[in-house]
Steps between C-alpha positions, in 0.01 A plus 500: 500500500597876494649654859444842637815713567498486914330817603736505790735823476857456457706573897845581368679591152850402504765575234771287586915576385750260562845621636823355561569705798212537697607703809600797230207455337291521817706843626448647174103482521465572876750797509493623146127438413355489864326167463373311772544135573169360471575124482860319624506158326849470575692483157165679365440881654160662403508896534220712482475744224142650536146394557530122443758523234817320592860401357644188633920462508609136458829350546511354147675177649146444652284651268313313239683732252860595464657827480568617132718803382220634288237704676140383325305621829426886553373607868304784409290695767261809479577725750327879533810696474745371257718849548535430853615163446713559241699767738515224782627237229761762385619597890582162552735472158229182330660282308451527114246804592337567215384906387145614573305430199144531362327272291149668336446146358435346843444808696763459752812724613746268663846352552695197554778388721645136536488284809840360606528232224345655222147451550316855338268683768260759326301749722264705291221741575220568271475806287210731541195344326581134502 
């Protein structure tokens, strides 16, 4: 016997980064980024990024994962103005802030910036036409 997908829509999407010190991580995304905490789970923090889209900081000694040196996760998020952003990520001296760049291939002009250990944010707007 064959089941359906649920036809129920999806409440939440959560990317969730594990950190070894979770206080810095959580300054670092409510006063660099702006994020707001959606969900406190304790040793889990769930911050709001837009619509229902959602990163989740976990204390790796909780988590079901551990923190690892090497980045594999990018946070990327489409924003309107990626000039504007760019000059607010530059104001406040972003670590490992990347130069504006365009990419004809995807149809994006963006940057990149690191969160306090290491994980790669991208914010990206689309180009004219895509």
């Amino acid at each position: 016997m064959t089941l359906d997908r649920p036809r129920d829509d999806f409440v939440l999407a959560i990317t969730f980064q594990y950190y070894r010190d979770l206080p810095r991580a959580m300054a670092f995304y409510e006063e660099m980024m702006g994020f707001t905490l959606a969900i406190d789970q304790g040793w889990s923090k769930i911050y709001r990024i837009g619509g229902e889209a959602h990163v989740g900081l976990v204390d790796e000694s909780r988590g079901m994962q551990k923190w690892a040196e090497k980045k594999t996760v990018q946070l990327c998020m489409r924003v309107t103005d990626v000039d504007a952003w760019y000059a607010w990520a530059e104001a406040r001296n972003a670590a490992s802030l990347s130069r504006m760049f365009d990419s004809e291939e995807l149809g994006i002009r963006a940057f990149t910036m690191e969160d306090p250990e290491g994980y790669q944010i991208e914010i990206q707007s689309a180009r004219p036409g895509h």
